[in-house]
LUMVEX-660635 format. One record per residue: residue in three letters; x, y, z of N, C-alpha, C in turn. Coordinates in steps of 0.2 Angstrom, whole numbers, plus 5000, padded with zeros to 4 digits. Example, Ala and Ser with C-alpha at 12.3 -4.5 7.8 and 13.67 -1.06 7.14 Angstrom:
# LUMVEX-660635
ALA506649725039506249785039506649845039 SER506449895035506849955036506450005039 
***
This chain:
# LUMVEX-660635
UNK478550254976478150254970477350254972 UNK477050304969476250294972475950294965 UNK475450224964475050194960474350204961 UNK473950244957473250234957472950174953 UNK472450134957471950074954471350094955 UNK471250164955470650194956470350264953 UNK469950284951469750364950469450384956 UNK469150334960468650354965469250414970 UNK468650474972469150544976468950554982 UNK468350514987468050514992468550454997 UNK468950515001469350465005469050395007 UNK468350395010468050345014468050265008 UNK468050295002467950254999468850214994 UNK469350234999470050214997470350205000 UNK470450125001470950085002471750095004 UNK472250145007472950175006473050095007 UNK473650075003473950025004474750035004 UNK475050035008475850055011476349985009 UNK476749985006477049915003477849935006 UNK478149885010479049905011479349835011 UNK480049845008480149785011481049805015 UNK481449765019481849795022482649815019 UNK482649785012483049775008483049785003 UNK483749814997483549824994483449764989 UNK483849704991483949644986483249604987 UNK482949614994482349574993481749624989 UNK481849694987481349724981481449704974 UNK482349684974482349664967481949584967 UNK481849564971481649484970481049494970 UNK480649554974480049574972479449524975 UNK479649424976479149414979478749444985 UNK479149454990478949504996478349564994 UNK478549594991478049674988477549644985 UNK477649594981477049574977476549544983 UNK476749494987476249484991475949524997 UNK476249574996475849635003475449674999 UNK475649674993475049694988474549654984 UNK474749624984474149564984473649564988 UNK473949544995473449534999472949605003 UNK473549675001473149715001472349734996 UNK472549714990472049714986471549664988 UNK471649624989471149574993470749594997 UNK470949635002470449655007470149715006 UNK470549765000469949835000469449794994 UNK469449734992468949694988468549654994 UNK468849644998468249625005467949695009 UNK468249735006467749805012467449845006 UNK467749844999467149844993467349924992 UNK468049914992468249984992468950004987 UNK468950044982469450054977470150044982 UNK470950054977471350034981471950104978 UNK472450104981473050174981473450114982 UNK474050114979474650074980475350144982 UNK475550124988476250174989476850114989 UNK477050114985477550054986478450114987 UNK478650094996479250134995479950074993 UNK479650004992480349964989480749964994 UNK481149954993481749924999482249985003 UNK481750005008482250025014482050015020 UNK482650035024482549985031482050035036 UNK481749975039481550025044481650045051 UNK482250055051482450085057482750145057 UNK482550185050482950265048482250265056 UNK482550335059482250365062481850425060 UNK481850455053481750525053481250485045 UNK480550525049480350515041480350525033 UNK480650585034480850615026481450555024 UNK481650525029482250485026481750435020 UNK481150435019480750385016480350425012 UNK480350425007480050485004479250465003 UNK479250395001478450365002477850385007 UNK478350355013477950365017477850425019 UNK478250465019478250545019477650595017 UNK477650555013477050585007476450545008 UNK476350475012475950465014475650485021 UNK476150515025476050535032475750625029 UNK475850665024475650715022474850695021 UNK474750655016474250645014473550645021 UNK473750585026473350565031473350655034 UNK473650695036473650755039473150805034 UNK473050795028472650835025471950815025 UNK471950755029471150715027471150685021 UNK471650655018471450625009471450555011 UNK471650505017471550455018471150455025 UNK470750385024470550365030470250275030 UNK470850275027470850175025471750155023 UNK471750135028472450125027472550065029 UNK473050025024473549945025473949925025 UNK474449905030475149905028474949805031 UNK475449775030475549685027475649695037 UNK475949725042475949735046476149785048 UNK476149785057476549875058477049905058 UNK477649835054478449845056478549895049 UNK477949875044478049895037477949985038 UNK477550005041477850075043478350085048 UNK478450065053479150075055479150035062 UNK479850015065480249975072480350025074 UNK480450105074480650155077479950165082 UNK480050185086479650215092479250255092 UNK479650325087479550405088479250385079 UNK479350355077478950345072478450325070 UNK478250265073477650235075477050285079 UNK477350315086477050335089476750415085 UNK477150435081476750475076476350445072 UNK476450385069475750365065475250365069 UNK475350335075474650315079474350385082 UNK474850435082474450495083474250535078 UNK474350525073474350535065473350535064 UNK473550445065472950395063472350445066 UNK472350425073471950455078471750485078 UNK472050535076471750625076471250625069 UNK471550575063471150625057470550555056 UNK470450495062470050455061470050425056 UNK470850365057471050345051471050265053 UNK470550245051470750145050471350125049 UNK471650075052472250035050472049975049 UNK472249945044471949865042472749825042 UNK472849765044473549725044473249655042 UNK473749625041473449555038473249515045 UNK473449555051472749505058472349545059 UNK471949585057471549635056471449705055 UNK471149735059470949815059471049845066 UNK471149895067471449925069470950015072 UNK470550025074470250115076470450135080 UNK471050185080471550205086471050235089 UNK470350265087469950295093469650255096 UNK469650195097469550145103470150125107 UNK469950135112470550135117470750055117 UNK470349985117470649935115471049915112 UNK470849935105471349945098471849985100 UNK471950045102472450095103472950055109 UNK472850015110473249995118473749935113 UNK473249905109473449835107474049865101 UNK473949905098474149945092475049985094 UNK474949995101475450015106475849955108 UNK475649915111475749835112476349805104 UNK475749825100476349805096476849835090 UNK476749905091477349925091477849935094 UNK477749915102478449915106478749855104 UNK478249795105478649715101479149725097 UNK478749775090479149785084479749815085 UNK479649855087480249895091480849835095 UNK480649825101481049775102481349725099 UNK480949685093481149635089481749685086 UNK481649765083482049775079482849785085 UNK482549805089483349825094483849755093 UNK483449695096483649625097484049595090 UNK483749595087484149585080484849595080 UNK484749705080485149725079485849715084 UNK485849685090486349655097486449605093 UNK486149555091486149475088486849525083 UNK486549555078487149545074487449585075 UNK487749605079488249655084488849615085 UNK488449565091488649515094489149445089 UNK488449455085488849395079489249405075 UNK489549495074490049505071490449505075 UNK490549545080491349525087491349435086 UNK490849395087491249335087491449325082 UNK491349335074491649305068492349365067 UNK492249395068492949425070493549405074 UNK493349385080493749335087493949275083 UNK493849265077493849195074494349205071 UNK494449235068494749275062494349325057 UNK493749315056493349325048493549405048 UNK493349435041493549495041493049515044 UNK492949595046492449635050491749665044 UNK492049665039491749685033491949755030 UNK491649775021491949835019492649805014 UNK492949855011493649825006493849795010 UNK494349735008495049735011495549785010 UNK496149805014496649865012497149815006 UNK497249875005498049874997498049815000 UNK498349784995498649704996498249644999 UNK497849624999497249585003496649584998 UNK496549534999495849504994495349455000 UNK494749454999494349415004494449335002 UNK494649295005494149225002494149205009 UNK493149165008492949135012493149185019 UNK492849235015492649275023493349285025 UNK494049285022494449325029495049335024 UNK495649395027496049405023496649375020 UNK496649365012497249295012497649365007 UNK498349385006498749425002498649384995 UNK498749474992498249484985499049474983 UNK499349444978500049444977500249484972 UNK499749514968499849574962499849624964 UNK499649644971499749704977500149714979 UNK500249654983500849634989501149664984 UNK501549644979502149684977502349754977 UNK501649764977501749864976501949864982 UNK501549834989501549844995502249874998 UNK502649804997503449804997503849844994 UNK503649864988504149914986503750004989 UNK503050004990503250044995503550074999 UNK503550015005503850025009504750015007 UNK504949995003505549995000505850074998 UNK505650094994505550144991505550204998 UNK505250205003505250245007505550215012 UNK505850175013506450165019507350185014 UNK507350185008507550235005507750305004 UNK507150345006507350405008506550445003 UNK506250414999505950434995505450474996 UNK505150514994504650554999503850524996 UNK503550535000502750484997502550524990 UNK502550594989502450604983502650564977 UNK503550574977503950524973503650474971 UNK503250404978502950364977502450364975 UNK502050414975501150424973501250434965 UNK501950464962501950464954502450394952 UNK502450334957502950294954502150244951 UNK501650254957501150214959500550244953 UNK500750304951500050324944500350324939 UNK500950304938501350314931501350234929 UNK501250194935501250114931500550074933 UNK499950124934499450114934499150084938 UNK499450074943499250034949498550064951 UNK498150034953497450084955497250064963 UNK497050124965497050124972496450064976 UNK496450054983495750004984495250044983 UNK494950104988494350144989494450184985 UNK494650194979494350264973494750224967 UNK494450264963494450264955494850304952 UNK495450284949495950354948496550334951 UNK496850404952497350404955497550404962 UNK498150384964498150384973498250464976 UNK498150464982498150514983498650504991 UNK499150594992499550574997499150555004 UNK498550565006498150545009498250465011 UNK497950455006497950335009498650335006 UNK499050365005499650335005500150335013 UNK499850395015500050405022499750355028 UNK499150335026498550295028498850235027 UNK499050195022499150125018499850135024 UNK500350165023500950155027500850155033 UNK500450195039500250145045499850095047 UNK499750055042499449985040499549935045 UNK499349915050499749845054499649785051 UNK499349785044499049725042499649695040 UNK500049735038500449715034501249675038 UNK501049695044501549655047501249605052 UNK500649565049500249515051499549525058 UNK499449595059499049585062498849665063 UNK497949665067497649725067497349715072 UNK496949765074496349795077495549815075 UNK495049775078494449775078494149795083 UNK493749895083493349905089492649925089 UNK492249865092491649885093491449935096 UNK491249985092491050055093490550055098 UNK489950015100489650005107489850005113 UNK490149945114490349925119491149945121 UNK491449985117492249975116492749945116 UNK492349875115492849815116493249805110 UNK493849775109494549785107494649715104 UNK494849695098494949625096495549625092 UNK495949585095496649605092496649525087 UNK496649525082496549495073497349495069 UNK497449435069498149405065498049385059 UNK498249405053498249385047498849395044 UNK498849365038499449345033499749425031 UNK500649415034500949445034501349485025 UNK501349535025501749555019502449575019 UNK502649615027503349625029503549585035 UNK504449605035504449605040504549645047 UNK504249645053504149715057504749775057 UNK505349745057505749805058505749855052 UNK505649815046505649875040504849895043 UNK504449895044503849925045503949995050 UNK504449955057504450025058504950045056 UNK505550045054505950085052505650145046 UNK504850115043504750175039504050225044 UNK503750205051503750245054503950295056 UNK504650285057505150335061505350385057 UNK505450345050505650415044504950455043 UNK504450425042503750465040503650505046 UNK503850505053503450545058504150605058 UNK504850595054505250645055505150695047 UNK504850655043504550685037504050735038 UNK503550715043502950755043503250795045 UNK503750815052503950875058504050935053 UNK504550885047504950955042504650965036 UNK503950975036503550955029503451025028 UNK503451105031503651155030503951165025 UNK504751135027505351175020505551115015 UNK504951055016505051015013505151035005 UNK505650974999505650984993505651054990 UNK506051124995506351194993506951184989 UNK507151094990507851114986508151024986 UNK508451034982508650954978509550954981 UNK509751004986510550984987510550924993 UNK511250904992511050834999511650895003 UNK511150875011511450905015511550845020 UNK512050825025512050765028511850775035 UNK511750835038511450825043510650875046 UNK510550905039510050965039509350895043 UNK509350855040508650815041508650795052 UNK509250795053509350795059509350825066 UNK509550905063509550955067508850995069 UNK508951015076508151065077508651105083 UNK508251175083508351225084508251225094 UNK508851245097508651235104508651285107 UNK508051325102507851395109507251395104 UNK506951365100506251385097506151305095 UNK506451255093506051205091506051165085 UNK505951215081505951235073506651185070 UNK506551145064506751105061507351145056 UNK508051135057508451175056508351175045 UNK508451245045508651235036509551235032 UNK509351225028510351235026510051285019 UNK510551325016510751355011511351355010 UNK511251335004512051314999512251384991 UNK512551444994512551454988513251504987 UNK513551474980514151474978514351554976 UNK513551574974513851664972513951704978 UNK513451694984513851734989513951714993 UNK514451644993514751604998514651595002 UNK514151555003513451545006513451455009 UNK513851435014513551365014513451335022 UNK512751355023512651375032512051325033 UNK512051295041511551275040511251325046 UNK510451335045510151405049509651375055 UNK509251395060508651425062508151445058 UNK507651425053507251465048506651475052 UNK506751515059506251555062505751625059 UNK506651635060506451725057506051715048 UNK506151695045505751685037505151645040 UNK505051615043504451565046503951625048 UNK504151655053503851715055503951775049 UNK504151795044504051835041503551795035 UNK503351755034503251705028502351715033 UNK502151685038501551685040501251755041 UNK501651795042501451875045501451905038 UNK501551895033501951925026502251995027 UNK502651965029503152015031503052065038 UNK503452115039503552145044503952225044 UNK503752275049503852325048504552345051 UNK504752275058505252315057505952255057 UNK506452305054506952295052507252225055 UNK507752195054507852125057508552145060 UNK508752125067509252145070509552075073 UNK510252075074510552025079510252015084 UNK510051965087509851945095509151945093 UNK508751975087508351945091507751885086 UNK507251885089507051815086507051755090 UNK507151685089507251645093507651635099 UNK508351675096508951665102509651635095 UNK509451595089509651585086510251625082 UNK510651665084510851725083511451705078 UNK511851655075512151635069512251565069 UNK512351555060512151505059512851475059 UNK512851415055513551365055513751345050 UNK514451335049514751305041514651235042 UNK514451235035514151155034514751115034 UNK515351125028515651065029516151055037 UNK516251115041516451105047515951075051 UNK515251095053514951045056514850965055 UNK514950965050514950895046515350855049 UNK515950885048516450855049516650835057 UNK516350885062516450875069516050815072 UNK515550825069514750785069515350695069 UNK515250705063515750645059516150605064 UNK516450635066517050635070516850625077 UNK516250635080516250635087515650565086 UNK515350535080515050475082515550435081 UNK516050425075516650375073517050365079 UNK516950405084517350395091516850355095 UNK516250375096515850335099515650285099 UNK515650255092515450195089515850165091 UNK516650175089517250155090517250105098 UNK517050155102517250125108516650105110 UNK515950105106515450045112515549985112 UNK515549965117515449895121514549845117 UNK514049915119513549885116513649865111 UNK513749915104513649915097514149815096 UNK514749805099515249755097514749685100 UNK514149695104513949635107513349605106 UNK513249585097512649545096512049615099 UNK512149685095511749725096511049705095 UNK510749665090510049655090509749615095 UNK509949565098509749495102509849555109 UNK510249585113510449615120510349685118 UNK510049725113509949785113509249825110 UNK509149805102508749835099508249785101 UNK508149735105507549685107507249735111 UNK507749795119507349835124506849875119 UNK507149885113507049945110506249945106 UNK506049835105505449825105505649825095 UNK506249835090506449835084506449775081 UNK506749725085506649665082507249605087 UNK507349555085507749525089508349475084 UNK508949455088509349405085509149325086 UNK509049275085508849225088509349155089 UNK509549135092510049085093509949015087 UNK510448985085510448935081509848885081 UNK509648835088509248835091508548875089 UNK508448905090507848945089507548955080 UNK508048965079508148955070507848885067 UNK508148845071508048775069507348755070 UNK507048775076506548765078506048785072 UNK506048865071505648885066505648865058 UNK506248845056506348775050505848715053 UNK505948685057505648635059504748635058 UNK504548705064503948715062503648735052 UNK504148765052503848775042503648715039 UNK504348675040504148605035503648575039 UNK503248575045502748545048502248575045 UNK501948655045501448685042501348665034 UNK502048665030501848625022501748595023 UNK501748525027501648445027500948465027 UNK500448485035499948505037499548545029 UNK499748575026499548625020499348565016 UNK500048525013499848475009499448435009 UNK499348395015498948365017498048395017 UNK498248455019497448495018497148505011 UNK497748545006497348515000497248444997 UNK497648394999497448324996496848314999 UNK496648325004495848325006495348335004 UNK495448424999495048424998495048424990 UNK495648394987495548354981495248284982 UNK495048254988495048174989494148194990 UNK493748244991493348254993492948294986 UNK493348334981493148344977493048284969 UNK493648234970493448184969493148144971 UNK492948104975492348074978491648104977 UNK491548174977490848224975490748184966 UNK491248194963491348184954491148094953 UNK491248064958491148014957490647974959 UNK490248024965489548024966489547964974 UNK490247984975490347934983490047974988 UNK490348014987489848064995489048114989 UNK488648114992488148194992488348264993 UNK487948294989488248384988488248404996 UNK487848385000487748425005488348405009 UNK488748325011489348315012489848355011 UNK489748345004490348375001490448455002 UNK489948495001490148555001490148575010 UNK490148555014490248545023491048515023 UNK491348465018491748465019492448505015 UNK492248535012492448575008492748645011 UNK492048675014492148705019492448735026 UNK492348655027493048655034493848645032 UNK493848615025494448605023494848675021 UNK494148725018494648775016494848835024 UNK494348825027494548855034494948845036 UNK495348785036495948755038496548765036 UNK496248755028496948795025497048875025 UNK496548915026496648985027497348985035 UNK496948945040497348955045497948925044 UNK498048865041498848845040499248915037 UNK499048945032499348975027499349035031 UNK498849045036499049125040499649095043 UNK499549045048500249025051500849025048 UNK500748975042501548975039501949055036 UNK501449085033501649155032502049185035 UNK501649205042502049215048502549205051 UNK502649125049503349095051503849115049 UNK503649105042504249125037504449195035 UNK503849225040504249295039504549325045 UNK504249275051504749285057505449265056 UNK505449215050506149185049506549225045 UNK506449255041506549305034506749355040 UNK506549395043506449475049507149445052 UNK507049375055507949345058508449365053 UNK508349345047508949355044509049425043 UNK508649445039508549525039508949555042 UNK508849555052509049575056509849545059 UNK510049495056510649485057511249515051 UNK510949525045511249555041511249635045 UNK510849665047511149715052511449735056 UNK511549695059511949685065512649645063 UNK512649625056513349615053513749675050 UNK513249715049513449785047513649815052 UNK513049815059513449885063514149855063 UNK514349775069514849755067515449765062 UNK515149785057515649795053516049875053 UNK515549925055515649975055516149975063 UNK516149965067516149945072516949905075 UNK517049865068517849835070518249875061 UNK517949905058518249915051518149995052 UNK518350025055517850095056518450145050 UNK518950145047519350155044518850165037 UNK518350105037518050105030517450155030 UNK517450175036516650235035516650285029 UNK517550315031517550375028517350365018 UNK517550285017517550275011516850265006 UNK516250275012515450275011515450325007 UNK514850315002514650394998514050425003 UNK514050475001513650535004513150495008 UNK512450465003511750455006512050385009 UNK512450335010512750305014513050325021 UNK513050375022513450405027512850425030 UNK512250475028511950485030511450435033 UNK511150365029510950325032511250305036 UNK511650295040512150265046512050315050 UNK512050395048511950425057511250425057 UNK510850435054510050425055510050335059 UNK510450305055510250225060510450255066 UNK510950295067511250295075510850335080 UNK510750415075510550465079509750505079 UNK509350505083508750525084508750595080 UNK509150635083509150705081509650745086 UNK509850795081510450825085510050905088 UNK510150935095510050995095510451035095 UNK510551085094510951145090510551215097 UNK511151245103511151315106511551335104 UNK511351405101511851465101512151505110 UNK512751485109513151525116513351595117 UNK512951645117513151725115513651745120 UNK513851715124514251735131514951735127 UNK514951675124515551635124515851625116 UNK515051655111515251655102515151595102 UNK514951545105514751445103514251425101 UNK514251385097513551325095513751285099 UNK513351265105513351165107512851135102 UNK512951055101512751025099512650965101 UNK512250945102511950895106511650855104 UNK511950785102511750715098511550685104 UNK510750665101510650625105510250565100 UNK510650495103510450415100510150375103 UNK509850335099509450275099509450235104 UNK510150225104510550185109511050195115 UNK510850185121511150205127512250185123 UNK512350205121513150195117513450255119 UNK513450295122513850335124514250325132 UNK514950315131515250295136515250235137 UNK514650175136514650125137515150065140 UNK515250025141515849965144515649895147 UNK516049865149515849785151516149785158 UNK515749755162516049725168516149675171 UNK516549615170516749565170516549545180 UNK516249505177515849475186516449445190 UNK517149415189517549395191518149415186 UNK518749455187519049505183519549445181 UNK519749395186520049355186519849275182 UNK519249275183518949225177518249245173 UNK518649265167518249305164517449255161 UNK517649195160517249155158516649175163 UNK516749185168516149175174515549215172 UNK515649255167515149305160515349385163 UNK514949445163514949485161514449545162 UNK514549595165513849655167513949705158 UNK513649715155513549785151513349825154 UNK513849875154513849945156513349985152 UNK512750015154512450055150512850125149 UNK512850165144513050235142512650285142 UNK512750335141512050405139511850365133 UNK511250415131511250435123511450515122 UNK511650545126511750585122512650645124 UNK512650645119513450685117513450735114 UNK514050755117514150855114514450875108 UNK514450935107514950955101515051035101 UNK515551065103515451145105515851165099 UNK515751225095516051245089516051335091 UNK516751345092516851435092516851465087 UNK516451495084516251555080517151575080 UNK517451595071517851625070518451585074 UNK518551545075519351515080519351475074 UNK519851465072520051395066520251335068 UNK520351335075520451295081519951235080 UNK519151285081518551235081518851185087 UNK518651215094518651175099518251115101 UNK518151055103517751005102517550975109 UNK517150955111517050925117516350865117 UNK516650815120516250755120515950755128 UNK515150745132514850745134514850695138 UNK515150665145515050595146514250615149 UNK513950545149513350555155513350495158 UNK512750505163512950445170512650375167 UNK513150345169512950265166512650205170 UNK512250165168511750145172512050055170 UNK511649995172512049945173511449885169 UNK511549835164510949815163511349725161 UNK511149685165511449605164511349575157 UNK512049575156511949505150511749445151 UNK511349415145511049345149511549275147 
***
């Protein structure tokens, strides 16, 4: 904002007075501005000369580019047409800490014979003295602003290493207090049923209208959520107690624990579905039939994520290669005609309920006979897998032990600082005590409360994962009851088992192979008893493949079958 205090039009006789301050909360408080204008006016009343006020209010000065500042922008015009030749800024940081900025005022100044006045005096950049000095103390200024800028660099990696948060929102679910993140519990709900919801089967859209129909409102916008931060909120590590902070400077890395919402293996378990959601996002939501191994299958001469079509008027229930329409659909269309053989190699497709059926049948054998699956699978297996672990009786007791020790610790920290908030109320301690003591008290209880969360979620994850490992178990010695699962039952179980199946067409021979490959070295698998004759002495587990066959002849009613061994490797039980 430029303010005339003057009519006089005779440069020589006009005071420019430059006003800044570095922020915008210090222009609302306004003392700052008022006194660099103050004392501006003071001194064009000691040199007997009218005054111009440019007040640019609160910005920083380390923009590099002047237009960034429209004040001074318009006062760096002005000085270039000759309408100034009395200028004051409170000092020289008030035009600017940047180098290429500075150095353009002072070659600005110079050229149109322009006075600089500061509150330690003046300034004739056409005196080499002044000009030296004027230089001197713009590099200061300069370096003061660099230095700072490290200080609070620096100051932030270290409150970060602390725990504090980094700054900006907290994510879904998290709210700040006292600087760091404690779970928002009116969130956290949503949190869990997201992920609930999509370990499920559900697709995030599904989610994003369960999430705007009950008005839930997003962290970063106004409105509705978008599939975007929904895809974004769900690889969230916060939510299984911890994250990453990276100093963009330096590239140092701070790995930051805070209060957990889940526990890890539903966390990943809805990675794995979201990265097989993305693959098939193409033909995704074309069709609302349950197909039980469409989401499975990928084509093994092209890649491409197999489709199914189910239709009853032209007796139609196949699952395909959607190559050829994938290439016809981006090309919009094509000239010439579509013939057998050619395309991917994909050359016919396959009956649904017979491949089902074989599929069906070549895991219920496998399961049947792993050695793995029967032996405490989460503790000796899905631990290599990095999914989660089983934990001994012992171990369990342990972390009971620690919980009631963190409550005890908690309780004890809030009676403190009721013991301190009372004491303040009674005039036993001073505000400046108390609120030092207050402060350490709540520190303390942030870290107990991240700890105990954690515990209790590592403990909850045990059970969690123990009831899983009751189930394979159960599948595993009761295998008679699988067939009695309903459909999306059926298919969450070969998804727990199996990555993805690959599907070649055999033109030599009229075959589809079919090639299951699992999560789990369970193929072929078995035990190797360390003394055959004293079994007590323990035991080797035989590793298996992951992966097994399935060959199906075109037109034979036979539908020949074949199971794939592969080479088995050795891994000690402890």
């Amino acid at each position: 904002m430029i303010k005339k205090a003057t009519t006089e039009k005779d440069p020589k006789k006009i005071l420019h007075i430059y006003t800044r301050v570095s922020t915008v909360a210090q222009r609302d408080k306004g003392t700052s501005l008022d006194t660099q204008l103050a004392l501006g006016i003071k001194r064009s009343k000691e040199l007997k000369l009218g005054y111009k006020h440019w007040d640019e209010g609160g910005k920083s000065s380390h923009h590099e580019d002047i237009k960034d500042r429209p004040v001074l922008s318009a006062l760096y015009d002005s000085i270039v047409n000759g309408e100034v030749k009395h200028l004051w800024v409170y000092d020289q940081s008030r035009l600017s800490r940047n180098d290429f900025v500075a150095s353009s005022f002072r070659y600005i100044c110079d050229k149109n014979q322009v006075t600089v006045y500061t509150k330690d005096g003046q300034f004739n950049l056409s005196n080499p003295t002044d000009k030296l000095l004027k230089q001197m103390l713009d590099a200061l200024a300069q370096f003061d602003n660099a230095a700072r800028a490290e200080r609070s660099r620096l100051g932030k990696i270290s409150k970060v290493k602390a725990g504090y948060w980094h700054g900006g929102p907290a994510p879904f679910g998290y709210k700040i207090v006292d600087k760091r993140l404690v779970v928002e519990s009116s969130e956290a709900k949503w949190v869990k049923k997201i992920f609930a919801d999509s370990l499920a089967g559900k697709s995030t859209a599904d989610v994003k209208r369960l999430l705007d129909s009950k008005g839930v409102i997003p962290r970063r916008a106004k409105g509705l959520w978008t599939i975007g931060s929904l895809q974004a909120l769900i690889k969230n590590t916060h939510y299984i107690g911890k994250y990453q902070y990276t100093d963009n400077k330096s590239g140092t890395v701070v790995k930051i624990s805070c209060p957990a919402i889940l526990d890890e293996p539903t966390w990943k378990s809805v990675q794995q579905l979201k990265k097989r959601e993305i693959a098939r996002t193409p033909q995704k939501n074309r069709t609302k039939k349950f197909y039980l191994l469409r989401d499975l299958m990928f084509c093994g001469h092209c890649g491409r994520p197999f489709g199914a079509r189910s239709k009853e008027s032209k007796n139609e229930n196949l699952y395909y290669c959607p190559n050829k329409e994938r290439a016809w659909a981006k090309e919009g269309g094509t000239k010439t005609p579509w013939a057998r053989g050619t395309g991917c190699g994909m050359a016919r497709s396959l009956n649904i309920p017979e491949t089902d059926a074989l599929v069906w049948e070549l895991v219920g054998k496998i399961h049947s006979k792993s050695s793995l699956l029967k032996e405490d699978v989460k503790r000796r297996i899905l631990k290599e897998q990095g999914v989660g672990s089983i934990r001994s009786e012992a171990e369990i007791k342990a972390l009971e032990v620690k919980i009631k020790k963190l409550q005890k610790e908690l309780a004890q920290a809030q009676e403190a600082q009721g013991g301190l908030e009372a004491n303040f109320r009674l005039k036993e301690i001073t505000k400046k005590v108390y609120e030092f003591g207050v402060q350490r008290v709540k520190e303390k209880i942030v870290v107990i409360e991240t700890e105990l969360t954690n515990t209790q979620m590592e403990l909850l994850g045990n059970t969690t994962n123990k009831k899983w490992v009751d189930w394979v178990a159960r599948f595993g010695e009761e295998l008679i009851e699988i067939d009695k699962l309903s459909d999306e039952d059926k298919k969450i179980y070969l998804n727990g088992l199996i990555e993805k199946i690959v599907v070649m067409y055999l033109p030599e021979v009229n075959e589809h192979q079919l090639t299951a490959h699992f999560h789990l070295p369970i193929v072929n698998d078995g035990i190797r008893y360390k003394d055959p004759k004293q079994k007590s002495k323990g035991y080797t587990l035989v590793k298996g493949g992951k992966e097994a066959g399935v060959r199906i002849k075109k037109k034979d009613p036979r539908w020949s079958k074949l199971v794939t061994p592969v080479q088995n490797s050795d891994v000690t039980v402890e």
